[in-house]
N, C-alpha and C positions, 0 to 999 in steps of 0.2 A: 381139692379138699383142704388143702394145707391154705391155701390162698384166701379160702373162706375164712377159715377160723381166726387168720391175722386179721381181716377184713372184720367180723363180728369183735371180736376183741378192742380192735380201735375206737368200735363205735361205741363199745360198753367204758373205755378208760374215757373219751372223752365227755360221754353221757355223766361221770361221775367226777370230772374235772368241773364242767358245768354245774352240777349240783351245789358242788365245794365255795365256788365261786359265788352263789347266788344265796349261800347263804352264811357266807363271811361277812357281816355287818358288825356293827360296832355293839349293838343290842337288840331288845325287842320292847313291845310293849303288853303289858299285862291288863287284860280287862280295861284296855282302852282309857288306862289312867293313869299308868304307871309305867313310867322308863326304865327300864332296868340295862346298868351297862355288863357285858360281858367281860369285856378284858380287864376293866376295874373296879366292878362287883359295885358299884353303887345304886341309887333309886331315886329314880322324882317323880312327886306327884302330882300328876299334871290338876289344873287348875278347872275346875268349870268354865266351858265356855272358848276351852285351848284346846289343842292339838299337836300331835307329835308330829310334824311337816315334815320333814329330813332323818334318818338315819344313816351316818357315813359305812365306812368300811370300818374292817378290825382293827387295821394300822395306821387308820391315820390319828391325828392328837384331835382334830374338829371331829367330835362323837354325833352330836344331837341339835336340831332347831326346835324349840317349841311356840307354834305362832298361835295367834287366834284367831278365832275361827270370825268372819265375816264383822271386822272390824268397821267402823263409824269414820267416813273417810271427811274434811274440811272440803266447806263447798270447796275454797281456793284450791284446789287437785281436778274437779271436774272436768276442766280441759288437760289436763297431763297427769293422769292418775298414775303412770309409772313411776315420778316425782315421790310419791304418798311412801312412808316408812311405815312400812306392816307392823305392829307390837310383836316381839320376838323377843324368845331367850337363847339363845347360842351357848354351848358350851365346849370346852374345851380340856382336856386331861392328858395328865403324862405321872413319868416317878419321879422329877426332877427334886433335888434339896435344896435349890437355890432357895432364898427364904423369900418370904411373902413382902417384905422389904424393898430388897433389890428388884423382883421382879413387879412389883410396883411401878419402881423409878425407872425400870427398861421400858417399861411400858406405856408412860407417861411422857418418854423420850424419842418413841417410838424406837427404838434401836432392838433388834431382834438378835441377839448374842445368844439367849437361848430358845430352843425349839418351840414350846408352850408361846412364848412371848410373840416368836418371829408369824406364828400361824396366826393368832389371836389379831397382828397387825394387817393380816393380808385379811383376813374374814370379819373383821369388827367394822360393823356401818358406824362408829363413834372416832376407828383409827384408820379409815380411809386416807390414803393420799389426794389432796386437792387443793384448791389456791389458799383453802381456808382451814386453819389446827383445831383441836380440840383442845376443848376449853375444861380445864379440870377445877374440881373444890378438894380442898382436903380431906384425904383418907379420914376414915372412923374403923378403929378398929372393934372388932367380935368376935362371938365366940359361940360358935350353933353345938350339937348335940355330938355330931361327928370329926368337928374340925375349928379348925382357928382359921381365922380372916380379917379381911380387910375390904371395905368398903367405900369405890372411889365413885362419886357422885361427878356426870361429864355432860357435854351439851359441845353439838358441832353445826356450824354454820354450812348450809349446803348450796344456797345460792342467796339473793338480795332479801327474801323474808322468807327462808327454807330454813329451820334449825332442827337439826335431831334432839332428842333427852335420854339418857340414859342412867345407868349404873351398870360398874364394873367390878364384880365381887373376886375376891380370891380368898380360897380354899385351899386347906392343906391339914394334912395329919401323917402321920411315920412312912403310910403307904404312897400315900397322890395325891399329887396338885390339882386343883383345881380353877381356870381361867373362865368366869360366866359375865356375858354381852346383856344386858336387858336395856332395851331401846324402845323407841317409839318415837311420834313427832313430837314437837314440843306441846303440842294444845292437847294431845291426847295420852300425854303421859302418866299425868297425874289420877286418871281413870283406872289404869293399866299397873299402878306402885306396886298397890297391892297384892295382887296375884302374883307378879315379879317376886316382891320379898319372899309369899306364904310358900312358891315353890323352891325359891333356893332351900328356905328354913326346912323343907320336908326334905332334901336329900340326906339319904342314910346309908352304911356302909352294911351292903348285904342284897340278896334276893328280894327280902321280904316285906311284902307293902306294908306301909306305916300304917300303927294301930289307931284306932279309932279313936281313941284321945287326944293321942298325937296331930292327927291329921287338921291341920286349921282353915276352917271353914271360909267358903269366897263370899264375900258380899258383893252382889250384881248391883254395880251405879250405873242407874240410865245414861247412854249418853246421846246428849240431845244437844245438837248445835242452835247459837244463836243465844236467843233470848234467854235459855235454861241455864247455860253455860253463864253469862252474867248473874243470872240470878244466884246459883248456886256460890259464885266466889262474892255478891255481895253479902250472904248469909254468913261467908267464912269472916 
């Protein structure tokens, strides 16, 4: 009897160990539009058209992916579509006070002296290690609803006519830091800015989905390789 009840007992701590486990994630998403993070209480709203691809654990500082959804690949990827850089936003968060400054210039130097910085180099398709660095323009600084930041605009070579595009925001206010990846390749990025900015701009400090005034609307740009694509930049 006694041997049972150790026996049933085990099965119920572990049953409840497992539970624990499965559902320690870093957050959730609300009505399928809405990231909300648990450990540092913020919100994004996902973009039309995106998707929340990834959510980490509760400990780590890489919180959240948000890619999209059946992206417009360059014929050039047809034979090695592995090659192809998915549009994604990557984020990353911590409490550090280091200021948005230095961790700029660590980051730009690639030198991971702090935690925020050191993860955003292992996980940023812009701060890959390889034969070829990343090519930075000068910061612009801002100033969104919840936070101050800094805005590094970046582009990385990945093989003989392979370049990423990105932007590398950072975020910060008395709580949390904030380190955000927006990438894509080079031809399709400028498709993809916008939704990039509109959902950094909608992160908010709290639970609660941004109001309806608030929330800025996506405008869907065909994208259509070849001829559409010239045309379109001969109009600009």
């Amino acid at each position: 009897m006694k041997r049972l009840f150790l026996i049933t007992l085990g099965i119920l701590l572990l049953a409840s160990s497992t539970n624990l486990l499965a559902g320690d994630k870093a957050g959730e998403v609300i009505d399928d539009s809405v990231y909300h993070d648990f450990t540092y209480d913020f919100t994004i709203k996902v973009a039309d058209g995106w998707e929340v691809a990834r959510i980490k654990d509760a400990d780590d500082i890489y919180r959240v992916t948000i890619s999209k959804v059946s992206p417009v690949m360059p014929v050039k990827y047809n034979e090695n579509p592995h090659l192809f850089t998915y549009p994604k936003l990557t984020v990353m968060a911590d409490t550090t006070t280091v200021s948005l400054d230095s961790l700029e210039t660590l980051l730009s130097a690639r030198e991971g002296k702090v935690d925020i910085v050191k993860q955003a180099i292992k996980d940023f398709g812009l701060l890959t290690y390889s034969k070829y660095r990343p090519e930075f323009e000068p910061s612009v600084t801002i100033k969104y609803k919840d936070f101050e930041g800094l805005i590094l605009p970046a582009r990385k070579q990945m093989d003989i006519s392979d370049y990423r595009r990105g932007t590398i925001y950072f975020l910060q206010n008395d709580e949390i830091t904030l380190i955000i990846e927006a990438v894509a390749e080079l031809e399709r990025f400028s498709f993809n800015d916008r939704a990039f900015g509109d959902m950094v701009r909608s992160i908010r400090v709290g639970r609660e989905e941004p109001k309806e005034e608030e929330a800025v609307e996506i405008i869907q740009e065909e994208e259509v390789e070849g001829e559409e694509d010239k045309k379109n930049e001969e109009k600009e």
